[in-house]
N, CA and C atoms as an extended XYZ file, in Angstrom:
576
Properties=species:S:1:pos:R:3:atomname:S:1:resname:S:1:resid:I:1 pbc="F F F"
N        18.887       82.081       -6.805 N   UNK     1
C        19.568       82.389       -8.044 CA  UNK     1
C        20.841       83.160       -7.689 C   UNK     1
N        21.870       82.762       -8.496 N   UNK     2
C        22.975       83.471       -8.466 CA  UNK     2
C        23.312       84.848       -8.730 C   UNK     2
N        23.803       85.835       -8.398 N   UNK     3
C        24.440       87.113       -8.470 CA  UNK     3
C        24.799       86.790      -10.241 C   UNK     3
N        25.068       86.152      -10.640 N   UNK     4
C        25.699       86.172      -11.931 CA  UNK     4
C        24.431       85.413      -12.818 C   UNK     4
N        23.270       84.692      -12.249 N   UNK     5
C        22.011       84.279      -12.656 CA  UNK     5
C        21.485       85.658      -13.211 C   UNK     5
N        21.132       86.402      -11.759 N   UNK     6
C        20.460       87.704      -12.003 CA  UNK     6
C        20.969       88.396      -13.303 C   UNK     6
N        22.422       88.591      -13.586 N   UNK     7
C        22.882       89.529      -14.502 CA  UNK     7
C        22.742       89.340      -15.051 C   UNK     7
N        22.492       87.680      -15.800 N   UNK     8
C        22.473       87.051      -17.294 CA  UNK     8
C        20.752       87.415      -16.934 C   UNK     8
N        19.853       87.047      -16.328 N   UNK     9
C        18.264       87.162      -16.571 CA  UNK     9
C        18.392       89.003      -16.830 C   UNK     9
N        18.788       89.995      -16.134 N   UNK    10
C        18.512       91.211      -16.169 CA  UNK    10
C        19.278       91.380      -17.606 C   UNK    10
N        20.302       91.395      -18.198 N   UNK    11
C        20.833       91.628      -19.971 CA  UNK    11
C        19.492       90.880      -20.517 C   UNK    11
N        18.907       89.438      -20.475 N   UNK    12
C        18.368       89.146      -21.586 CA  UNK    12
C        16.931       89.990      -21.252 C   UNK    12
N        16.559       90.270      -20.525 N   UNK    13
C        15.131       91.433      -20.404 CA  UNK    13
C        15.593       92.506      -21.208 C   UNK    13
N        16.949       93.170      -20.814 N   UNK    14
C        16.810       94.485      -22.010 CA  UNK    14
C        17.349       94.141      -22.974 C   UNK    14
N        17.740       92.713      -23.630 N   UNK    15
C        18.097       93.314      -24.865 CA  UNK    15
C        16.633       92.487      -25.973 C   UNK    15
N        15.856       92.139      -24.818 N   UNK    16
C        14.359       91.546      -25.433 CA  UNK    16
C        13.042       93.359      -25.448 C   UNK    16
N        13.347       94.217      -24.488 N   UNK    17
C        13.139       95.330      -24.463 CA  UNK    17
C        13.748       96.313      -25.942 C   UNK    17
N        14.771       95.967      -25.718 N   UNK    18
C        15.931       96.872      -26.694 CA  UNK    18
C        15.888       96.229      -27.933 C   UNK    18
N        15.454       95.325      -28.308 N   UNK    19
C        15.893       94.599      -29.730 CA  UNK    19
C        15.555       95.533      -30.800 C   UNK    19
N        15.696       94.644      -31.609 N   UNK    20
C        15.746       95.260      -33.049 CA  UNK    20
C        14.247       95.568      -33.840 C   UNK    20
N        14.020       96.315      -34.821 N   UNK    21
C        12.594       96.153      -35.222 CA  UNK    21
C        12.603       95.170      -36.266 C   UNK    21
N        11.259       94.903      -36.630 N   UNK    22
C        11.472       93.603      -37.576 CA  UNK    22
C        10.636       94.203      -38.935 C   UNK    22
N        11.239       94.073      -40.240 N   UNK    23
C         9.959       94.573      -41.173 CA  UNK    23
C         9.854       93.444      -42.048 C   UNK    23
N         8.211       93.718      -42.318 N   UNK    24
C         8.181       92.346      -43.478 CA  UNK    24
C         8.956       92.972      -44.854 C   UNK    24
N         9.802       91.533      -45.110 N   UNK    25
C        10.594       91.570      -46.227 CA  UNK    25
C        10.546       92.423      -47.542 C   UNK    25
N         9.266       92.028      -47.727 N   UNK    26
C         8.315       92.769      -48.792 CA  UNK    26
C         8.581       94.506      -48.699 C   UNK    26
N         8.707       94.742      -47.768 N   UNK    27
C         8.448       96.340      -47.711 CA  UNK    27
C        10.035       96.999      -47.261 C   UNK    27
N        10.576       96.518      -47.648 N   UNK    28
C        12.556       97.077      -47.313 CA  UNK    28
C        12.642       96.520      -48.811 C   UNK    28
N        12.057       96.814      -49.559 N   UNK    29
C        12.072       96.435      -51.141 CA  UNK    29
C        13.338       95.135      -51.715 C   UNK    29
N        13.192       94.581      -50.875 N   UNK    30
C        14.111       92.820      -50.687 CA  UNK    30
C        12.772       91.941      -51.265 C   UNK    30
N        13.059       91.229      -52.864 N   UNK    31
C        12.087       89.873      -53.157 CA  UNK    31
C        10.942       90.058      -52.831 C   UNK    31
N        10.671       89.123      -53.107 N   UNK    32
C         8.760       88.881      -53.575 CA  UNK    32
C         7.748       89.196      -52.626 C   UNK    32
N         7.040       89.896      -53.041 N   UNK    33
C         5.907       89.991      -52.193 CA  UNK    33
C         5.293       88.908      -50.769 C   UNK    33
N         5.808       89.504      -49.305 N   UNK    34
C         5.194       88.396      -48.473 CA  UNK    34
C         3.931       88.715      -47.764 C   UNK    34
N         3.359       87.933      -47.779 N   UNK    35
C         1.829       88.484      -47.501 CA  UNK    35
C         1.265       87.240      -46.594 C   UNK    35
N         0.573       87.541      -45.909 N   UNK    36
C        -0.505       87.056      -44.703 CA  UNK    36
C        -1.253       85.634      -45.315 C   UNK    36
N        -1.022       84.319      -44.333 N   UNK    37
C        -1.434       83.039      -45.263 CA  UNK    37
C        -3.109       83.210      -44.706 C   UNK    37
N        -3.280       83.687      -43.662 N   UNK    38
C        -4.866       83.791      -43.113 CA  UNK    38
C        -5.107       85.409      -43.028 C   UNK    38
N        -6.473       85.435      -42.803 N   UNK    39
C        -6.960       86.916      -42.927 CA  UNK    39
C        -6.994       87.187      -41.581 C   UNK    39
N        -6.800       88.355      -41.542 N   UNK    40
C        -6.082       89.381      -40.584 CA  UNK    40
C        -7.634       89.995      -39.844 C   UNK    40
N        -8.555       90.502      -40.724 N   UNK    41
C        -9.743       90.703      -40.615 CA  UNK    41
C       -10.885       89.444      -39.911 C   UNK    41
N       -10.699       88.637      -40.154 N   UNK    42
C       -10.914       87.628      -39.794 CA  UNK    42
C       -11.442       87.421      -38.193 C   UNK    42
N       -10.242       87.869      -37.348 N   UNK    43
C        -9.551       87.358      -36.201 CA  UNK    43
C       -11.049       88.540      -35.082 C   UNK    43
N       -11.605       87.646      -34.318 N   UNK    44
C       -12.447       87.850      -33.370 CA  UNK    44
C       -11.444       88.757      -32.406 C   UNK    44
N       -12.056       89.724      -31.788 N   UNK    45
C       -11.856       90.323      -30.896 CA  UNK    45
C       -12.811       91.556      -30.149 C   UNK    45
N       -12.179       91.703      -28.620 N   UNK    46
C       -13.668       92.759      -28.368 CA  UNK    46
C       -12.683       94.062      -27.670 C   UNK    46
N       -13.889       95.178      -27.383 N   UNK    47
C       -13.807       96.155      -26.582 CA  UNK    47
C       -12.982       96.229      -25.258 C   UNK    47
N       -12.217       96.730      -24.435 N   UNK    48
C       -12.522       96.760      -23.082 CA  UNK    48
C       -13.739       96.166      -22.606 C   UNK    48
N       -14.567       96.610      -22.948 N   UNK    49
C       -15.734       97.037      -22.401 CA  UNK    49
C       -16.898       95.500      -22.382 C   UNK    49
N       -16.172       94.475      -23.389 N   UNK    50
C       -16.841       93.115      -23.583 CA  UNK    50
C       -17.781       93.211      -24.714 C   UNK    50
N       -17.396       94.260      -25.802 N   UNK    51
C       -18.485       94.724      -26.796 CA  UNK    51
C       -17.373       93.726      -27.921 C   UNK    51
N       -18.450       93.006      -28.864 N   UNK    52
C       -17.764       92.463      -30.042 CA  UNK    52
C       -16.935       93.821      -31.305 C   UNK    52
N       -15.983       93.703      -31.674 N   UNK    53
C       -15.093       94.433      -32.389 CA  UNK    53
C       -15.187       94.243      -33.784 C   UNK    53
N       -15.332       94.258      -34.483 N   UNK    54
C       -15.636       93.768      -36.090 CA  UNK    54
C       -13.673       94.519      -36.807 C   UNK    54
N       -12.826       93.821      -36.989 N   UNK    55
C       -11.521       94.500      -37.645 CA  UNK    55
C       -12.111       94.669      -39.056 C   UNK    55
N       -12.929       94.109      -39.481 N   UNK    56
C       -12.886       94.455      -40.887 CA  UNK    56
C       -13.181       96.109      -41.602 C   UNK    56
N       -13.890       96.573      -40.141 N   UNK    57
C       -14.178       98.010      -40.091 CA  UNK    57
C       -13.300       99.061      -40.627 C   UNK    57
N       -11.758       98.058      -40.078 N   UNK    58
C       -10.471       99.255      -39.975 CA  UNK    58
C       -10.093       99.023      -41.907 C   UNK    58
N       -10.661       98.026      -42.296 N   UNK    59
C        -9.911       97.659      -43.864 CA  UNK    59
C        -9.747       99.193      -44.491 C   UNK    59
N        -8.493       99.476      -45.435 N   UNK    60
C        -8.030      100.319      -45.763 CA  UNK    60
C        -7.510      101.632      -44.764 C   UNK    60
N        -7.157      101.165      -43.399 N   UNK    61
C        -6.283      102.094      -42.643 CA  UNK    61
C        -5.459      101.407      -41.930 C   UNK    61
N        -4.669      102.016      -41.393 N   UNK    62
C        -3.107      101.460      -40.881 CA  UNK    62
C        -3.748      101.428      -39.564 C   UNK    62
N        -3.499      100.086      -39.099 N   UNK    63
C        -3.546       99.455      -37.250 CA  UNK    63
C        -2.060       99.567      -36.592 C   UNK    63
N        -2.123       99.883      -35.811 N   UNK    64
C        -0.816       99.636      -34.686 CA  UNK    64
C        -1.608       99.356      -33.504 C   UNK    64
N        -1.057       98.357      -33.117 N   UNK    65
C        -1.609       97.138      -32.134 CA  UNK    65
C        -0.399       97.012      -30.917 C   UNK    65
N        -1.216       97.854      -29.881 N   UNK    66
C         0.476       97.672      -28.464 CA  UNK    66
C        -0.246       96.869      -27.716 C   UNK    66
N         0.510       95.959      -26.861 N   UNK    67
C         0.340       95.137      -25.883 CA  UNK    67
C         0.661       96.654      -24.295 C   UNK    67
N        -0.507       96.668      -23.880 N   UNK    68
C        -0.125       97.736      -22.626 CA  UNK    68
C        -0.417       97.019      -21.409 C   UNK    68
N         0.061       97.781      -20.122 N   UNK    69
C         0.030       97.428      -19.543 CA  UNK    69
C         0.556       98.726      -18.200 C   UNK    69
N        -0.595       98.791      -17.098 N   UNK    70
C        -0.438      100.141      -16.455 CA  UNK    70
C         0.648      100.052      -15.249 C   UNK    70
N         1.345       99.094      -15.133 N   UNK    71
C         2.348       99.141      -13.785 CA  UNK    71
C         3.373       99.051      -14.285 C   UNK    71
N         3.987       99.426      -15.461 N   UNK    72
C         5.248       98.729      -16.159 CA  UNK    72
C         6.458      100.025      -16.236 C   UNK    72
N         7.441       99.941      -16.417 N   UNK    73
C         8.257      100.946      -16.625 CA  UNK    73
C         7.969      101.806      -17.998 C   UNK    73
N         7.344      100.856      -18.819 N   UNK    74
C         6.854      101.654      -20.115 CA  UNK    74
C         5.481      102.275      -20.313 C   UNK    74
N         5.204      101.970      -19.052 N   UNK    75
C         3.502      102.741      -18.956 CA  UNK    75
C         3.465      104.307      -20.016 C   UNK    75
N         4.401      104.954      -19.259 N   UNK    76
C         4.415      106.826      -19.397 CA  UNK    76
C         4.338      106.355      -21.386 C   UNK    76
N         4.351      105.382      -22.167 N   UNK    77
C         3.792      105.136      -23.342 CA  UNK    77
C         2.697      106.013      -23.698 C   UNK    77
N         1.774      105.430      -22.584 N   UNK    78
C         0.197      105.801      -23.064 CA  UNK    78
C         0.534      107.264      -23.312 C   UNK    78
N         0.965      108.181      -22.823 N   UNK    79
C         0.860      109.837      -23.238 CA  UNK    79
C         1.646      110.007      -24.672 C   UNK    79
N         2.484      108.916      -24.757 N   UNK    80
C         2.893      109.131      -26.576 CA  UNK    80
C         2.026      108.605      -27.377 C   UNK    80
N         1.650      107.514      -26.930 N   UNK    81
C         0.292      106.635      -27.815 CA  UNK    81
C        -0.672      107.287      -27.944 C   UNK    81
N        -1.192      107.992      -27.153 N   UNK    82
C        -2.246      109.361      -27.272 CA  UNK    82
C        -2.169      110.676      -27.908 C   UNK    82
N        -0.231      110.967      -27.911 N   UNK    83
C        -0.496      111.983      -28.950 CA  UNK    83
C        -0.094      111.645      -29.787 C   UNK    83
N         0.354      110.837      -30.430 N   UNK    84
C         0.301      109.414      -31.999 CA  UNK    84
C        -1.108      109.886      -32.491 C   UNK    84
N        -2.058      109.325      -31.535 N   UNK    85
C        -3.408      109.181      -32.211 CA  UNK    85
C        -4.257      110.746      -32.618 C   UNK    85
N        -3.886      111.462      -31.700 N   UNK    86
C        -4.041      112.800      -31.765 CA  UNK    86
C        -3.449      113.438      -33.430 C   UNK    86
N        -2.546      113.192      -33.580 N   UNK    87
C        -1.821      113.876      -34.556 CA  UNK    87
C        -2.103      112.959      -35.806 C   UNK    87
N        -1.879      111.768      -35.601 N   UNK    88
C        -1.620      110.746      -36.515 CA  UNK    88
C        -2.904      109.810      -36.726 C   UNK    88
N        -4.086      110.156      -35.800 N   UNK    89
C        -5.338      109.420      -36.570 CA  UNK    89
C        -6.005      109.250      -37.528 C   UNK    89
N        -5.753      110.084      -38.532 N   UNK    90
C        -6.724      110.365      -39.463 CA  UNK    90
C        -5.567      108.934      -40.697 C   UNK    90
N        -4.211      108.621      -40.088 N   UNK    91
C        -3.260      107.591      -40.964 CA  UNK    91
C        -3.592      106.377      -40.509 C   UNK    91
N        -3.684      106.512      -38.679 N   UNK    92
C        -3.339      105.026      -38.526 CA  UNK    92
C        -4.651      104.945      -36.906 C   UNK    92
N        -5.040      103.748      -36.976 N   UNK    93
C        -5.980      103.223      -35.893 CA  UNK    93
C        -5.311      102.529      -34.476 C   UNK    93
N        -4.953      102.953      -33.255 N   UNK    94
C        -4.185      102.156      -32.741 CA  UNK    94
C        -5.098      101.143      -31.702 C   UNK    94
N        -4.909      100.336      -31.158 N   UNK    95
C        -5.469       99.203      -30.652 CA  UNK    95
C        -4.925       98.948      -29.255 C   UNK    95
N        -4.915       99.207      -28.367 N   UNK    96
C        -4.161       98.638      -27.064 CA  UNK    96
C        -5.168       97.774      -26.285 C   UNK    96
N        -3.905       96.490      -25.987 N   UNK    97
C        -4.083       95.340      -25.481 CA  UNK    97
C        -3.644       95.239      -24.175 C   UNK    97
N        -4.590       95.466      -23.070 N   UNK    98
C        -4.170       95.075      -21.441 CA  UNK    98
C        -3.248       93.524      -21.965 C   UNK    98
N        -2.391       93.503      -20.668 N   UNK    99
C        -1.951       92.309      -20.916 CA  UNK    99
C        -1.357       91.992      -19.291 C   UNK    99
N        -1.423       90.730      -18.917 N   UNK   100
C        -0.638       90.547      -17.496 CA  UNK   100
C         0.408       89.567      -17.543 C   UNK   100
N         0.744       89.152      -18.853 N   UNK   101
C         1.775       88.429      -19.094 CA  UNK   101
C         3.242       88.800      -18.241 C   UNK   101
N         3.129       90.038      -18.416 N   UNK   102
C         4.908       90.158      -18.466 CA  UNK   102
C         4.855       90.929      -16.592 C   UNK   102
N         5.114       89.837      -15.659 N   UNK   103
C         5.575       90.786      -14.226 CA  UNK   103
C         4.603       91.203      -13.595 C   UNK   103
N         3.281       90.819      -14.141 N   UNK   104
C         1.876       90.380      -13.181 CA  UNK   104
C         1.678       92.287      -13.480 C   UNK   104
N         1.727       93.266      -14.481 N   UNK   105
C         2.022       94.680      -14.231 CA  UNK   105
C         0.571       94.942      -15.153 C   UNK   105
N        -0.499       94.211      -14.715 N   UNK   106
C        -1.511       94.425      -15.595 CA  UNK   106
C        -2.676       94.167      -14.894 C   UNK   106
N        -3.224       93.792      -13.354 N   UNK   107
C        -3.721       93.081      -13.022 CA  UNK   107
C        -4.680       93.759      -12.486 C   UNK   107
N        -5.176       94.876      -13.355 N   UNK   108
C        -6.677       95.533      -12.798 CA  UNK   108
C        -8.116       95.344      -13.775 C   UNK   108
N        -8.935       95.364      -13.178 N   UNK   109
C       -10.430       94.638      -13.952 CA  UNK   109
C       -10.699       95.860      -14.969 C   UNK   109
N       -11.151       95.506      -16.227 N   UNK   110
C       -11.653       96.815      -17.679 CA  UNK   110
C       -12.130       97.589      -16.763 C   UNK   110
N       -12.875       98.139      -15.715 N   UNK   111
C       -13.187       99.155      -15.213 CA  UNK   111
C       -11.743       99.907      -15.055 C   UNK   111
N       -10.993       99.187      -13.990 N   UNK   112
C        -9.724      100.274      -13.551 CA  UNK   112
C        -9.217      100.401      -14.626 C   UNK   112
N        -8.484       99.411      -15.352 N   UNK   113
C        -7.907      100.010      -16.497 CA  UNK   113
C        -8.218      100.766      -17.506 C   UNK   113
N        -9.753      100.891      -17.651 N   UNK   114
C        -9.807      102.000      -18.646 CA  UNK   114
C       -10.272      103.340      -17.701 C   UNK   114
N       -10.049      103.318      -16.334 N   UNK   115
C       -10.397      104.590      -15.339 CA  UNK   115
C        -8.416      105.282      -15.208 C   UNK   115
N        -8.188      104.481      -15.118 N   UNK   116
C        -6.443      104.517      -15.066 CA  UNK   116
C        -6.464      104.806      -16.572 C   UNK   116
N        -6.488      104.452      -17.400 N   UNK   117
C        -5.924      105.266      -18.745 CA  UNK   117
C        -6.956      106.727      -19.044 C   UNK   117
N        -8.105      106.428      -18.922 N   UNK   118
C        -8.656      107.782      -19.205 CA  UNK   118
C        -8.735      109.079      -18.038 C   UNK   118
N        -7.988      108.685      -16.770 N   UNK   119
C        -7.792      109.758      -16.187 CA  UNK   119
C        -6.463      110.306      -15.893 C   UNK   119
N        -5.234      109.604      -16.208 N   UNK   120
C        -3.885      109.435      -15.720 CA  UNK   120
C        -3.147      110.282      -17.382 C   UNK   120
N        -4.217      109.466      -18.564 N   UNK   121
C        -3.434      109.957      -19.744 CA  UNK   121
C        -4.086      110.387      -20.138 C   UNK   121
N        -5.786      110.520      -20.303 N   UNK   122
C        -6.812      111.400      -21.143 CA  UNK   122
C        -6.628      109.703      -22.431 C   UNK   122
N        -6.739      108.857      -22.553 N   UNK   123
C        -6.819      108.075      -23.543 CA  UNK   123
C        -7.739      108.334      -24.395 C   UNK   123
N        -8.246      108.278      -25.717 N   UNK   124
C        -8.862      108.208      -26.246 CA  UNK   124
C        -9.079      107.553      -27.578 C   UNK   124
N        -7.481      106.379      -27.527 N   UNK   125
C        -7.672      105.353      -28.942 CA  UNK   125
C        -8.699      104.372      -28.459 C   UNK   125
N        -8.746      103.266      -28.514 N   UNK   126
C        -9.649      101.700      -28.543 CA  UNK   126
C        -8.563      101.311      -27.847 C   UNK   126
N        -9.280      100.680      -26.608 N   UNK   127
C        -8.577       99.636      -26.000 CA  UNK   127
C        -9.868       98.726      -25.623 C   UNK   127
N        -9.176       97.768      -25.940 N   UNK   128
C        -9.855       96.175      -26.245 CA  UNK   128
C        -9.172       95.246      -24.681 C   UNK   128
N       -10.033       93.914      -25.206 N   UNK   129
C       -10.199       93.222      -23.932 CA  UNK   129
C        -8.343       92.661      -23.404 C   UNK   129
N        -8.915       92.609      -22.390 N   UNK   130
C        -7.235       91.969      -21.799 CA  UNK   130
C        -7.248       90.639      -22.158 C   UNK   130
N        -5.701       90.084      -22.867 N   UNK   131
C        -5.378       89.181      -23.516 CA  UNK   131
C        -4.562       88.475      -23.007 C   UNK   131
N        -3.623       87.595      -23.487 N   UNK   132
C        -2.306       86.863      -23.379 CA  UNK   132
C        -1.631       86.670      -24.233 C   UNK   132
N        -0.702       87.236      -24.369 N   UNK   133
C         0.006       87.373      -25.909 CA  UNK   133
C         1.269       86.444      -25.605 C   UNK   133
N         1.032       85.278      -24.857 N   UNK   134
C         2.430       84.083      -25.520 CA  UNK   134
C         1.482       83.344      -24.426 C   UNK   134
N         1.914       82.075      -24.801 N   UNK   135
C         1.900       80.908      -23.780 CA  UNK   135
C         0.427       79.713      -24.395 C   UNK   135
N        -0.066       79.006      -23.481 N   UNK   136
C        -1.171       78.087      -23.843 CA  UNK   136
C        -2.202       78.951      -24.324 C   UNK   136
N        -2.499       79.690      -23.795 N   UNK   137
C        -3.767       80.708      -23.594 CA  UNK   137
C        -3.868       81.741      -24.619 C   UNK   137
N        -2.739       82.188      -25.365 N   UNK   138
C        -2.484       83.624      -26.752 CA  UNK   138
C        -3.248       83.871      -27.028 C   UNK   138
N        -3.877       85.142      -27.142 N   UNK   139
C        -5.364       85.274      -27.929 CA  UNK   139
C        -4.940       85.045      -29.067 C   UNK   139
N        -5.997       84.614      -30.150 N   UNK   140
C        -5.947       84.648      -31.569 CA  UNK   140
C        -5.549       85.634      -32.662 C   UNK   140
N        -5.490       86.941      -31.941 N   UNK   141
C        -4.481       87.834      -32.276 CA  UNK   141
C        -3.111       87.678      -32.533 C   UNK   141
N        -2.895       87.961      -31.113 N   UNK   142
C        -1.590       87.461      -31.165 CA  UNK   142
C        -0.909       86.559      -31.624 C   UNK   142
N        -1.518       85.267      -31.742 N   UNK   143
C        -1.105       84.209      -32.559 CA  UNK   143
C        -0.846       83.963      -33.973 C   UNK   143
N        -1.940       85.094      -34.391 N   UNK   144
C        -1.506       85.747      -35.829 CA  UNK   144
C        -0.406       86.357      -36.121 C   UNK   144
N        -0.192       87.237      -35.341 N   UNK   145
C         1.060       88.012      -35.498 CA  UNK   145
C         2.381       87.678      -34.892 C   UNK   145
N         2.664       86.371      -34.293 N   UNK   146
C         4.033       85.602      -33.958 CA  UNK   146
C         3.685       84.692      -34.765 C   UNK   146
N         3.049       84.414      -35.578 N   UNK   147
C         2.928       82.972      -36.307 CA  UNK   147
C         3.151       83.481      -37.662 C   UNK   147
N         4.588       82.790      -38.594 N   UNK   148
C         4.538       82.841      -39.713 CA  UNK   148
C         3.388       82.518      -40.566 C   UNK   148
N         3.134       81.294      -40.283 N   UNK   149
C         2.390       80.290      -41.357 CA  UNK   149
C         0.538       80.866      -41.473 C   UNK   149
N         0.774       81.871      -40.347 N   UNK   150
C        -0.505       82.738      -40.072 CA  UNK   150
C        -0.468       84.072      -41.024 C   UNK   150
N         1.020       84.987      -40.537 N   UNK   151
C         0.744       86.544      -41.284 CA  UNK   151
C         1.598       86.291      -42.478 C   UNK   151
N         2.527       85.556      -42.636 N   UNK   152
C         3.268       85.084      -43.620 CA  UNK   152
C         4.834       85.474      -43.055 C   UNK   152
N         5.427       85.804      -42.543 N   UNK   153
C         6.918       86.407      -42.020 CA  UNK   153
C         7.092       86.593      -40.759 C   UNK   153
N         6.630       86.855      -39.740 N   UNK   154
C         6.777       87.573      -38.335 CA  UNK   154
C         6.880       86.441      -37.761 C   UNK   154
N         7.842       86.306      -36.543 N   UNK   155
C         7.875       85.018      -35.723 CA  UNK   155
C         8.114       85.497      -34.252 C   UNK   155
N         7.939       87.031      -34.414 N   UNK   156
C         8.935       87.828      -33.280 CA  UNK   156
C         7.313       88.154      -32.232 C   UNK   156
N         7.675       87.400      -30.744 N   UNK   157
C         6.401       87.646      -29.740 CA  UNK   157
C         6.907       88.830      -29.255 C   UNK   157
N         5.523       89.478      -28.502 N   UNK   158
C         6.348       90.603      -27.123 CA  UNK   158
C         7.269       89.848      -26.241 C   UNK   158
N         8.277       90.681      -26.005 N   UNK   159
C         8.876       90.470      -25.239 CA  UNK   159
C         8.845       91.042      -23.706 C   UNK   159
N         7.680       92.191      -23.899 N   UNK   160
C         7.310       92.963      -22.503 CA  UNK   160
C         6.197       93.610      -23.548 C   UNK   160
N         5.829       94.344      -21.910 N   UNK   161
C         4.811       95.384      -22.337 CA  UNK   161
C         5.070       96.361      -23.412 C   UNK   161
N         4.123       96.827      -24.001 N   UNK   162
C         4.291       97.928      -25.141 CA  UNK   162
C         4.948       97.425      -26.574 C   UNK   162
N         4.968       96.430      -26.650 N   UNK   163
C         5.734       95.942      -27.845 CA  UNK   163
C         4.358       96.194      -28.550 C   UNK   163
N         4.550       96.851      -30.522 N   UNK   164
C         4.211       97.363      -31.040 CA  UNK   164
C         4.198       96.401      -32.445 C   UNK   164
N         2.932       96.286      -32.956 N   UNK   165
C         2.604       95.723      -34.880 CA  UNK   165
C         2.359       96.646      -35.558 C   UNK   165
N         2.269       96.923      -36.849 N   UNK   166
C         1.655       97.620      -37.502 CA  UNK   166
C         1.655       97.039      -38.334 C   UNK   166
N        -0.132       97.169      -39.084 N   UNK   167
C        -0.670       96.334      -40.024 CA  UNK   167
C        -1.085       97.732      -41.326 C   UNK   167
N        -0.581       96.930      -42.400 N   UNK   168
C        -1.025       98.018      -43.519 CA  UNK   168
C        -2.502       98.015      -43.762 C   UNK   168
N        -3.091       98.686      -44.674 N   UNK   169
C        -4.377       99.103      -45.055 CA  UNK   169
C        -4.966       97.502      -45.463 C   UNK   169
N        -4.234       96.535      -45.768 N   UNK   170
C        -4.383       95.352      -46.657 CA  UNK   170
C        -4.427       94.654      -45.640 C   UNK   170
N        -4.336       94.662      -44.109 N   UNK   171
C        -4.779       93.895      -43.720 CA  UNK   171
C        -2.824       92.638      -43.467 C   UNK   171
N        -2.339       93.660      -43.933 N   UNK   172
C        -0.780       92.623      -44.055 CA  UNK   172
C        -0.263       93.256      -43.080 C   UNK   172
N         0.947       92.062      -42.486 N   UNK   173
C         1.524       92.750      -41.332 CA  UNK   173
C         2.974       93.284      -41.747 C   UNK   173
N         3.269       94.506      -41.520 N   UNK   174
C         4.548       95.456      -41.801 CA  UNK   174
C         6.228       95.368      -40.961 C   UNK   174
N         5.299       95.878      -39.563 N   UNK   175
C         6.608       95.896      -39.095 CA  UNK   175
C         5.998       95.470      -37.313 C   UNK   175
N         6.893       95.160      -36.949 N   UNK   176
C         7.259       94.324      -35.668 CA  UNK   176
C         8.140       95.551      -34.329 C   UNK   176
N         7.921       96.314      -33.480 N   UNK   177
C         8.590       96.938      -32.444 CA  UNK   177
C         8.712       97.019      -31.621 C   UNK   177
N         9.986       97.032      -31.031 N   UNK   178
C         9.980       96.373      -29.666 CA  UNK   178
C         9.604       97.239      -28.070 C   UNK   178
N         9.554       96.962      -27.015 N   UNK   179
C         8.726       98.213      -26.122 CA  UNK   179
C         9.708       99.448      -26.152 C   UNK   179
N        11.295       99.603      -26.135 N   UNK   180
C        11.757      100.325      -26.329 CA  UNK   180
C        11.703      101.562      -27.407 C   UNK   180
N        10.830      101.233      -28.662 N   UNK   181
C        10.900      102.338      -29.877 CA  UNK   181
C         9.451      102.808      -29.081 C   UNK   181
N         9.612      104.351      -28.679 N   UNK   182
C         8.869      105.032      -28.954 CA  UNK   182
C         7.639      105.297      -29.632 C   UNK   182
N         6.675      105.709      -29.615 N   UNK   183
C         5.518      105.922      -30.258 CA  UNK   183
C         5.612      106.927      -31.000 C   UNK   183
N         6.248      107.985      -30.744 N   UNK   184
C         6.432      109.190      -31.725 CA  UNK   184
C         7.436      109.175      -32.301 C   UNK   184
N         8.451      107.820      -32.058 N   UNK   185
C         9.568      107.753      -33.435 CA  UNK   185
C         9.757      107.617      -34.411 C   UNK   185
N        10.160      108.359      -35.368 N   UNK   186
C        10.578      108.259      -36.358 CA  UNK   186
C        10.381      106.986      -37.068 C   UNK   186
N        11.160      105.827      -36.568 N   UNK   187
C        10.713      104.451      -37.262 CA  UNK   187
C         9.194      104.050      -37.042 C   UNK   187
N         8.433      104.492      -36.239 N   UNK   188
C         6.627      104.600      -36.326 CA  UNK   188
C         6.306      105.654      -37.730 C   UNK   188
N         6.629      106.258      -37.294 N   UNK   189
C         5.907      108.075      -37.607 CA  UNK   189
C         6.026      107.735      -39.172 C   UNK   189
N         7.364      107.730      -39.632 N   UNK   190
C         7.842      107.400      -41.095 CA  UNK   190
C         6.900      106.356      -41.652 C   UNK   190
N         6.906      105.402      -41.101 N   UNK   191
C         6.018      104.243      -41.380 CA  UNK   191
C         4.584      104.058      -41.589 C   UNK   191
N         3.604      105.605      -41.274 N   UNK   192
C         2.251      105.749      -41.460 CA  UNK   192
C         2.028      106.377      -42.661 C   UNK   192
């Protein structure tokens, strides 16, 4: 690859890092109500740990759902994602998703990774099984939440690790963030 390959691949990583946040329409008080064509609750998923997950549990509290991942430049996350949940649990439920999609920066078995988050950061939200959030393979999650015709609006995948959903109490999806916004920012924080 070219010297001038590299520069164009290294800009489109950060400005897929850096982008913009996305909110459903509905909630920037713009037109009609957009809402989720399948249920959100619905969608199978498990533990770390290989334990079945029931979402319907979370109905009537706010989910934020990160794609993580422990070798990444956005790792040092987990200590904001932890004091998010610390401060901000009793608003919102957060969910982290191992993932090895993005730069192979994920590639340790539910033992290490939840020995690496609970000794490196003290973790203590839900982290669930390692996934694939784009390609043949997407968990059914994820596919919900890049798929219009699924949550009703969102089309926007991770673009790296730590990219961030948040689902309202209803089970509808809100807003879309990219690995760059912070966990204790303002555009989160405001939003619970």
């Amino acid at each position: 690859m070219t010297i001038m390959g590299l520069g164009y691949s290294f800009l489109m990583f950060l400005s897929s890092c850096f982008g913009s946040i996305k909110s459903n329409p509905s909630s920037s008080g713009g037109g009609e109500k957009v809402t989720a064509k399948e249920d959100f609750y619905a969608i199978k998923v498990k533990t770390l740990d290989g334990k079945d997950f029931d979402l319907h549990q979370l109905k009537g509290k706010k989910i934020l759902i990160i794609n993580t991942a422990s070798e990444c430049g956005f790792t040092p996350q987990y200590e904001d994602l932890e004091a998010l949940n610390l401060k901000y649990g009793n608003k919102v439920v957060l969910l982290g998703f191992p993932c090895n999609d993005f730069g192979g920066q994920e590639p340790g078995s539910p033992e290490k990774i939840q020995n690496f988050c609970s000794t490196k950061f003290h973790t203590t939200f839900q982290l669930m099984e390692k996934v694939e959030v784009k390609g043949a393979n997407i968990h059914p999650l994820y596919k919900w939440l890049t798929d219009p015709a699924k949550n009703g609006w969102n089309d926007k995948a991770p673009s790296w690790n730590f990219c961030k959903y948040l689902i309202d109490e209803n089970g509808q999806l809100l807003k879309f963030y990219p690995s760059a916004v912070k966990p204790l920012s303002a555009d989160i924080v405001d939003a619970l």
